[in-house]
C-alpha positions as CSV (number, residue, x, y, z in Angstrom):
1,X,120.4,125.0,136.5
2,X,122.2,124.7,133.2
3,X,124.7,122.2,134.3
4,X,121.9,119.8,136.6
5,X,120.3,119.7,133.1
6,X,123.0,118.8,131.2
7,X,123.7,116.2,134.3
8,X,120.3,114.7,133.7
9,X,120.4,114.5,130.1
10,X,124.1,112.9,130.2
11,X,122.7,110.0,132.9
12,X,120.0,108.8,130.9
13,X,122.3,108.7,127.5
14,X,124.2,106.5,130.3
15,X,121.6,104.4,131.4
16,X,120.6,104.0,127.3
17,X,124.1,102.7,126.4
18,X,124.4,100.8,129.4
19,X,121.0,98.8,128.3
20,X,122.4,98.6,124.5
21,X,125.7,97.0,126.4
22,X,123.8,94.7,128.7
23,X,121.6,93.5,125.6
24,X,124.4,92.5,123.3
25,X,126.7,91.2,125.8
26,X,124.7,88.9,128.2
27,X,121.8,86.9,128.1
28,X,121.0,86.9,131.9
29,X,117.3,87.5,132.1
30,X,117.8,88.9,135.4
31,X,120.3,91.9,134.0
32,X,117.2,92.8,131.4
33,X,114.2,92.4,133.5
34,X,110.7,93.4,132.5
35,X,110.4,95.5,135.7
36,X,113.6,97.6,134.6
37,X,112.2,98.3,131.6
38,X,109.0,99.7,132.9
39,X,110.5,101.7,135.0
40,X,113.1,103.1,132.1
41,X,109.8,103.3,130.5
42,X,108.1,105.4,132.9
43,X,111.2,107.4,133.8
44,X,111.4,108.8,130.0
45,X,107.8,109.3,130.0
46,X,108.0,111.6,133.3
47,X,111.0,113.4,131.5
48,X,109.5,114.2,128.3
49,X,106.1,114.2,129.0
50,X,105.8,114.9,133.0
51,X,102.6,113.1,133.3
52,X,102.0,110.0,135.4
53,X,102.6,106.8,135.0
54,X,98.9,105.4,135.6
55,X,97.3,106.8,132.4
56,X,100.3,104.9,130.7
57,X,98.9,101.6,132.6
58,X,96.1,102.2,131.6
59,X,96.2,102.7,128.0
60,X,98.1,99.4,128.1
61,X,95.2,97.5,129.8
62,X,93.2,98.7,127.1
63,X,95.5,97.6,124.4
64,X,96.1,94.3,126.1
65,X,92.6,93.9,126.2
66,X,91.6,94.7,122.7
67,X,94.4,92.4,121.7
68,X,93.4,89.1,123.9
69,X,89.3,90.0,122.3
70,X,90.8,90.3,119.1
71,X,93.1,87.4,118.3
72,X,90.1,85.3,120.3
73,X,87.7,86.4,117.4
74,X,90.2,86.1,115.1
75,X,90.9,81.9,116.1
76,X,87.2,81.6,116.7
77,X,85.5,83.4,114.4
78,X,88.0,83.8,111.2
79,X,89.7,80.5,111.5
80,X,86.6,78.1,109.6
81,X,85.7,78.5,106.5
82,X,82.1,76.9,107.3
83,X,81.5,80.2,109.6
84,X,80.6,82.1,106.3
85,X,77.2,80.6,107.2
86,X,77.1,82.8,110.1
87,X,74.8,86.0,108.7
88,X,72.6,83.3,107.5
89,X,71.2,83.6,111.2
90,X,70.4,86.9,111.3
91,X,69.4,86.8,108.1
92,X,66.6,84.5,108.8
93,X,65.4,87.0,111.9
94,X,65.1,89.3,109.2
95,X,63.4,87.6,106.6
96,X,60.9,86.4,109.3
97,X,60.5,89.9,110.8
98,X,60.3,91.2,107.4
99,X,57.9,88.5,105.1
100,X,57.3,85.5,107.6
101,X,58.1,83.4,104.9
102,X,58.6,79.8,106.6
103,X,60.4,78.2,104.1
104,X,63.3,80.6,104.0
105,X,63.1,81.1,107.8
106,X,63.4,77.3,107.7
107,X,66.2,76.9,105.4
108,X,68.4,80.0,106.6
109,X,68.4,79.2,110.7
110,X,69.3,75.4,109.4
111,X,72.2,76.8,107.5
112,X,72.6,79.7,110.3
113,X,73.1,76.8,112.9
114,X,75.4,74.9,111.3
115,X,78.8,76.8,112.2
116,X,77.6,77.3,115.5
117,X,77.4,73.7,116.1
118,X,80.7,73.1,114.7
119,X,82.2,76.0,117.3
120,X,80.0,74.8,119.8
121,X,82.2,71.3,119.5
122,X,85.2,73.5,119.3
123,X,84.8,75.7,122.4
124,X,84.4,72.4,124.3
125,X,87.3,70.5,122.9
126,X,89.5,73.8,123.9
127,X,87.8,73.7,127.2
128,X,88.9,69.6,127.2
129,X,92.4,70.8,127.6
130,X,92.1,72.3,130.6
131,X,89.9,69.9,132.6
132,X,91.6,66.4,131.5
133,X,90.5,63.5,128.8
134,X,88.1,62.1,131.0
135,X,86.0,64.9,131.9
136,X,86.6,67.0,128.7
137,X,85.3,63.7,126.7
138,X,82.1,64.2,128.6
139,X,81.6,67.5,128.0
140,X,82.3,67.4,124.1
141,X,79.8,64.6,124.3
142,X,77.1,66.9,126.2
143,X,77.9,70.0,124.5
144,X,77.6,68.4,121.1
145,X,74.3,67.5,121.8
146,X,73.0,71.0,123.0
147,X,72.0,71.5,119.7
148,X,69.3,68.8,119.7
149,X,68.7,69.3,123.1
150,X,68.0,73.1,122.8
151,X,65.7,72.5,119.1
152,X,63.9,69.6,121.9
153,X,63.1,72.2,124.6
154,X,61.4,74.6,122.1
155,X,59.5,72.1,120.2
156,X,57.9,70.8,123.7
157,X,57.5,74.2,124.3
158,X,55.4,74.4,121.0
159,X,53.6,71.5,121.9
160,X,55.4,69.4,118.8
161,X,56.1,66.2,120.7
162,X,56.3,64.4,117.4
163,X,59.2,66.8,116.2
164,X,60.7,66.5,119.4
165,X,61.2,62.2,119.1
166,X,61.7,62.4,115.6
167,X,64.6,65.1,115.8
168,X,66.4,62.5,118.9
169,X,65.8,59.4,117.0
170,X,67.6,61.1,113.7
171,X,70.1,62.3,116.3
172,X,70.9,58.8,117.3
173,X,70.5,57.6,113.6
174,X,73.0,59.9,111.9
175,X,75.7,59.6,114.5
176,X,75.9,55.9,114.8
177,X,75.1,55.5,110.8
178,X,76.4,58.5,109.0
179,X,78.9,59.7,111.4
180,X,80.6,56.7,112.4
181,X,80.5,55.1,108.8
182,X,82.2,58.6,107.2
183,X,85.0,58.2,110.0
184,X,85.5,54.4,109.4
185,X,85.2,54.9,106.0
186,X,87.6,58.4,105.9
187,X,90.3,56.1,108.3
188,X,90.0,53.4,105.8
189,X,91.0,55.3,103.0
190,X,94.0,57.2,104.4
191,X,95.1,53.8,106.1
192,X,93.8,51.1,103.6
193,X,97.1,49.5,104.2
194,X,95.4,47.7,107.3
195,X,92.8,47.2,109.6
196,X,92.4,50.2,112.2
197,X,91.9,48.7,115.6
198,X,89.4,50.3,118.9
199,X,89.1,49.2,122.0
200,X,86.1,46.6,121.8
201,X,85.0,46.6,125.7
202,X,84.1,49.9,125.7
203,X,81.9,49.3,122.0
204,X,80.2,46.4,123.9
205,X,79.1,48.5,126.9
206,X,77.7,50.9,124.6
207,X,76.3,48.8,122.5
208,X,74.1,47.5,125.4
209,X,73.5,50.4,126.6
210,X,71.6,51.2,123.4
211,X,70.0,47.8,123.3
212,X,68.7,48.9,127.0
213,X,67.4,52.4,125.1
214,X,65.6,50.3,122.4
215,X,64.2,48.2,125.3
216,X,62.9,51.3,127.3
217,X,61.1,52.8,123.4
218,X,59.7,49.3,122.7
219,X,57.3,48.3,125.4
220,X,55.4,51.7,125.4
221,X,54.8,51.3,121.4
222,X,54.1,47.3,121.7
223,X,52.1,48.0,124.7
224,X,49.9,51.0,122.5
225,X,49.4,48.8,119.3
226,X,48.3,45.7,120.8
227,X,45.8,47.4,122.7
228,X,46.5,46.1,126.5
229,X,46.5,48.9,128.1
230,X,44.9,48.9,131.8
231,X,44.1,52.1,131.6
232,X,44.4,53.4,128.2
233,X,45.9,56.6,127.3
234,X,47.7,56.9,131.0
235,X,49.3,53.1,131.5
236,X,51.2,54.1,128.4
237,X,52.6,57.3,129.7
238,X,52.9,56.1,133.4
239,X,55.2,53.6,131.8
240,X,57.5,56.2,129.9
241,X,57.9,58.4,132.4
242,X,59.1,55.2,135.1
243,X,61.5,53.8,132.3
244,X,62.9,57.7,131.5
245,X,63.8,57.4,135.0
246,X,65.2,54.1,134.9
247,X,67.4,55.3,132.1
248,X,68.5,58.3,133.6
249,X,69.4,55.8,136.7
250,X,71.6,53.7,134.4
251,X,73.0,56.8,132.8
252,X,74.1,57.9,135.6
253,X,75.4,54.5,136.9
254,X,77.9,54.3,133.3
255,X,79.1,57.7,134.3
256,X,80.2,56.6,137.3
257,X,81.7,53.4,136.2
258,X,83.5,55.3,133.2
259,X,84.9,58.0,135.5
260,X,85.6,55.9,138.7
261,X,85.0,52.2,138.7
262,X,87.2,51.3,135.3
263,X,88.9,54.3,135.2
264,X,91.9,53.0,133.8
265,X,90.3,51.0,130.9
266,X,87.3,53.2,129.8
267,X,89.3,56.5,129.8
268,X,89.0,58.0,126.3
269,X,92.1,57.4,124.2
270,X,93.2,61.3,124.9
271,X,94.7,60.4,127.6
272,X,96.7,57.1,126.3
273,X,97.5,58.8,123.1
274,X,98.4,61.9,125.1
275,X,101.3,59.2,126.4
276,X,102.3,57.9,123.8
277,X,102.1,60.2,121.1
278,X,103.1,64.0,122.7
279,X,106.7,64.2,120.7
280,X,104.5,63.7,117.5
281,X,101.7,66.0,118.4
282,X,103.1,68.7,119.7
283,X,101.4,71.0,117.3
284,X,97.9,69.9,119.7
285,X,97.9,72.4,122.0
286,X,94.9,75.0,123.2
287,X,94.5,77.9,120.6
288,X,92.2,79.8,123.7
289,X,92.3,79.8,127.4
290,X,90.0,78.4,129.4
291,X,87.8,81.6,130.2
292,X,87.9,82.3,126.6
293,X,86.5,78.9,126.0
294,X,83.9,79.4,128.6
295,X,82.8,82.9,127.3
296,X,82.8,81.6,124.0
297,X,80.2,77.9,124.9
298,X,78.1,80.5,126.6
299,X,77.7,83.0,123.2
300,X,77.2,79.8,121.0
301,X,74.3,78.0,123.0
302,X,73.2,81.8,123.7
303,X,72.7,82.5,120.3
304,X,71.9,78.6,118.7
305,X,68.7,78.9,121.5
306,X,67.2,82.1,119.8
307,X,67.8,80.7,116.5
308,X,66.3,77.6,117.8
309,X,62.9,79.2,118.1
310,X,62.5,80.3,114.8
311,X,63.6,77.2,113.5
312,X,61.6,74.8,115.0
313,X,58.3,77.7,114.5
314,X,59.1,77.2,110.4
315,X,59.2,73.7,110.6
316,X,55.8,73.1,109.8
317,X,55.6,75.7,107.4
318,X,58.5,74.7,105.8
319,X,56.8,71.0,105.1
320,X,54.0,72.4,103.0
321,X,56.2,75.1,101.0
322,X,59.1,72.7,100.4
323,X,56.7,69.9,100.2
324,X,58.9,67.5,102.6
325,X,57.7,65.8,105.2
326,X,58.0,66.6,108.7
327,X,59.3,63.4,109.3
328,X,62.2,63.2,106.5
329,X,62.9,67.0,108.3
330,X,63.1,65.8,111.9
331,X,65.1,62.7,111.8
332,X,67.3,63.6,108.5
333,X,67.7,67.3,108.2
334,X,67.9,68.9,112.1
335,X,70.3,65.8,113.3
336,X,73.1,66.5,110.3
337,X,73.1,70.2,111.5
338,X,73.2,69.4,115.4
339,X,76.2,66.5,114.6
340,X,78.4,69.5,112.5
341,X,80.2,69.2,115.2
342,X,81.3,65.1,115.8
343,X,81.1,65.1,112.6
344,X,83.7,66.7,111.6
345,X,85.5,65.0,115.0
346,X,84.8,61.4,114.3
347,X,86.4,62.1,110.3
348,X,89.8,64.1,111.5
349,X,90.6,61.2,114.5
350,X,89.7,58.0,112.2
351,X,92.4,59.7,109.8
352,X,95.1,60.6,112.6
353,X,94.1,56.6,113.1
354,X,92.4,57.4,116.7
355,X,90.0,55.4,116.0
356,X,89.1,55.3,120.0
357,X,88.3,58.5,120.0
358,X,86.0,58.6,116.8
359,X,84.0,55.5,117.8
360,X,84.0,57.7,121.6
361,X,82.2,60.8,119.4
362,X,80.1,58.7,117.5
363,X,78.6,56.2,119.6
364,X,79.0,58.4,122.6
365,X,77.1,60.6,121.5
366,X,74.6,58.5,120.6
367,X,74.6,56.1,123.8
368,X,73.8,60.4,125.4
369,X,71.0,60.9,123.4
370,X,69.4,57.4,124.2
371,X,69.9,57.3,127.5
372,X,69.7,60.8,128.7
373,X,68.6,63.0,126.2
374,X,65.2,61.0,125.5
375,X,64.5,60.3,129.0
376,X,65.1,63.8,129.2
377,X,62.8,65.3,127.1
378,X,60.3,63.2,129.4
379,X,60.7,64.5,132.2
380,X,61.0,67.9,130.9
381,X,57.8,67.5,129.0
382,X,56.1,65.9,132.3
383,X,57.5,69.3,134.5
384,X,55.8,71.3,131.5
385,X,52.7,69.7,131.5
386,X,53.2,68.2,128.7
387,X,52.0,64.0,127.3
388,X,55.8,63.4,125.9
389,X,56.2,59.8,126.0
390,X,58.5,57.3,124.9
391,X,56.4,55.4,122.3
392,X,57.9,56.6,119.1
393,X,55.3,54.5,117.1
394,X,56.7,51.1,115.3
395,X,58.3,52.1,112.3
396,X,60.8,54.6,114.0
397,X,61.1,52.2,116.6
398,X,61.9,49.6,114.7
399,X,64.7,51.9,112.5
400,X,66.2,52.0,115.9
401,X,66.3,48.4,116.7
402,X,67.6,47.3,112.8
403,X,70.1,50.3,113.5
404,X,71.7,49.2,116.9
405,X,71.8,45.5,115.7
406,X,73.5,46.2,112.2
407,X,76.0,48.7,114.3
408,X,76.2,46.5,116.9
409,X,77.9,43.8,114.5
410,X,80.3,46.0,112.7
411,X,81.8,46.8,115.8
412,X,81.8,43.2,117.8
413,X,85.3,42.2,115.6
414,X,87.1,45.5,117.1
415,X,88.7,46.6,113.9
416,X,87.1,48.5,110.7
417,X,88.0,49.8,107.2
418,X,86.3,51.7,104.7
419,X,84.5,48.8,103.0
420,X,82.2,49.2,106.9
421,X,82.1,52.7,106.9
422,X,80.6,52.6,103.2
423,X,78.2,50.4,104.5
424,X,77.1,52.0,107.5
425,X,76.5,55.0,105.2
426,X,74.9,53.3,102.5
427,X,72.2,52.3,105.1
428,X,71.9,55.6,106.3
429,X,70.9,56.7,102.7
430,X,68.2,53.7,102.7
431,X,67.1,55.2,106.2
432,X,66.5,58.9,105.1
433,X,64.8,57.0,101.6
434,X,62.5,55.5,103.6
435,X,61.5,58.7,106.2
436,X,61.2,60.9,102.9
437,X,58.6,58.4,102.1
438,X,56.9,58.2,105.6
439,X,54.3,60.2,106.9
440,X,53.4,59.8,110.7
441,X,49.8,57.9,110.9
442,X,47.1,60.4,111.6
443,X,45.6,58.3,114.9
444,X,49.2,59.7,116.9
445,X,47.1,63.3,116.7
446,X,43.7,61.4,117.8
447,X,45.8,59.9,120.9
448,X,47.4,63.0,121.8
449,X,44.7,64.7,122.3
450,X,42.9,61.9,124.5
451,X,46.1,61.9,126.8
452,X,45.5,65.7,127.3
């Protein structure tokens, strides 16, 4: 018995300088594999131990599995400096539960929304990796406009059609205004050497595509103020909810000629800087997996929809304790938090001079909310019961049209610098001036109620 001991204890000192040999001399992977060291592994385990190997396993499952949930949270979470707004959200559940003070409730969920709409954008661009350019650029675009479109669903909810075409007209308004002048602007700056170049087809078809949006909001409002109506009160909406179609017809239509019909030409720049610029960027590579990414869209929208409620339930309260108007709140202060996200997009590719890409957030984004999102809301509002329409009354209608024409000629040339971008934000300045001094004229109420 003594001696098969000694025997025992004598082969593994063998095995242990045999790996310490092995190690040192060779660098064959095949002499070092990972299955022989699990089995070393479990070997000195059943020798000093004399349990089983599965507990091991297990234990390493679990450690493996911490591990992947931890560094996730860690890049997620604990890599933004803009996610110390976070507790504001719960903190505004709170103070509602606890006070019901709207203001506060107002203010908080706006700043509790904020990072979430940032990560929102971030889970989908790590999500972009996986699925291509083409298809990821959709889905930043889509998923970077869940905000609004989440804040949209709860106000028709409410019954606040008002808030509802305010919040997508300021939606449209900040990105193609405030975004887009802050990225050519921001490009400018770091390359105020030249003139940054974008591909000018693909501006064009957006641009027309927002001139066919302007067209679809302008006959309902023309056809309401000048009274010639066949049947008024129902001619009006009969007409919104035909062109929301329409536009959702045409949406679909660009989708297709983006994805399969010019492929080639309107495939986001991702994939023709991908070409040419991989030995530069090699750093630009997905912090996540995919599932991670997944997991991670589906916590975000979770949580921005229940904030979402109490938001847009403060709003109203939060015009009469801040004295703002619901207006200047809609179309100014819900859009900047929803566009966190290509906001901070459009600024970092104008000064990586991808200016394809920025112009691809910006007026993406906004060429989604015109064309989908709006007609959206209709249709939504028409399943729900609801009079949303597309007349969005003449002075925000006609915002929109000054908007796309003044955008609409920055980008005809196909280049910018920051002396466009500081005009395109200099007229978003004399946009949200003129909504802080607008207040919605009090015969929309008297007309809502006569469509109900």
């Amino acid at each position: 018995m003594d001696y098969k001991s000694f025997d025992g204890i004598q082969s593994q000192l063998e095995m242990g300088s045999m790996e310490n040999g092995l190690m040192n001399e060779f660098d064959d992977e095949s002499l070092y594999s990972p299955e022989t060291e699990a089995q070393k592994t479990h070997s000195i385990q059943a020798v000093e131990q004399g349990s089983s190997s599965s507990g091991g396993s297990q234990d390493d499952t679990k450690k493996l599995m911490g591990n992947v949930v931890y560094r996730s949270i860690k890049t997620v979470v604990f890599s933004n400096k803009l996610n110390l707004l976070m507790p504001f959200g719960p903190l505004a559940i709170l103070v509602y539960k606890l006070t019901g003070h709207r203001g506060w409730v107002f203010f908080l969920s706006l700043l509790g929304i904020t990072p979430l709409a940032e990560r929102l954008g971030y889970a989908t661009e790590q999500l972009a990796f996986y699925t291509g350019a083409t298809v990821g650029g959709l889905l930043n675009a889509t998923f970077g406009n869940a905000t609004e479109l989440i804040i949209s669903i709860y106000a028709l909810k409410s019954g606040m059609m008002r808030v509802v075409q305010q919040s997508l007209l300021g939606s449209i308004l900040s990105n193609m205004l405030l975004v887009l002048g802050c990225a050519f602007f921001s490009g400018g700056l770091v390359f105020h050497g030249k003139e940054q170049l974008f591909n000018k087809a693909t501006a064009i078809v957006n641009s027309g595509l927002l001139l066919m949006a302007v067209m679809g909001l302008l006959f309902p409002a023309v056809l309401h103020y000048t009274h010639s109506e066949v049947h008024f009160g129902k001619s009006e909406l009969a007409l919104s909810r035909f062109s929301s179609c329409i536009m959702l017809v045409a949406y679909a239509a660009y989708l297709f000629f983006q994805l399969k019909s010019q492929k080639n030409q309107y495939v986001r720049i991702e994939e023709e800087g991908s070409q040419n610029e991989e030995r530069s960027d090699d750093d630009e590579s997905p912090e996540i997996s995919k599932w991670e990414s997944i997991i991670w869209l589906s916590i975000m929208t979770a949580w921005i929809s229940i904030l979402s409620e109490y938001l847009v339930n403060a709003i109203e309260g939060a015009s009469i304790a801040l004295k703002i108007p619901i207006a200047f709140i809609s179309v100014i202060l819900l859009p900047i938090v929803g566009n966190a996200a290509e906001h901070a997009s459009a600024i970092m590719f104008a000064m990586k001079d991808k200016l394809d890409i920025s112009l691809g957030v910006a007026i993406g984004s906004s060429t989604q909310i015109a064309m989908f999102g709006i007609p959206f809301s209709v249709i939504v509002g028409w399943i729900m019961g609801r009079p949303m329409d597309l007349n969005f009354q003449l002075f925000e209608t006609a915002t929109l049209f000054i908007t796309v024409l003044v955008v609409a000629f920055m980008l005809q040339e196909g280049t910018s610098n920051y002396f466009k971008g500081l005009m395109l934000i200099l007229c978003y300045l004399i946009v949200a001036a003129s909504f802080f001094v607008h207040v919605d004229p009090s015969s929309s109420d008297d007309d809502s109620q006569l469509k109900t």
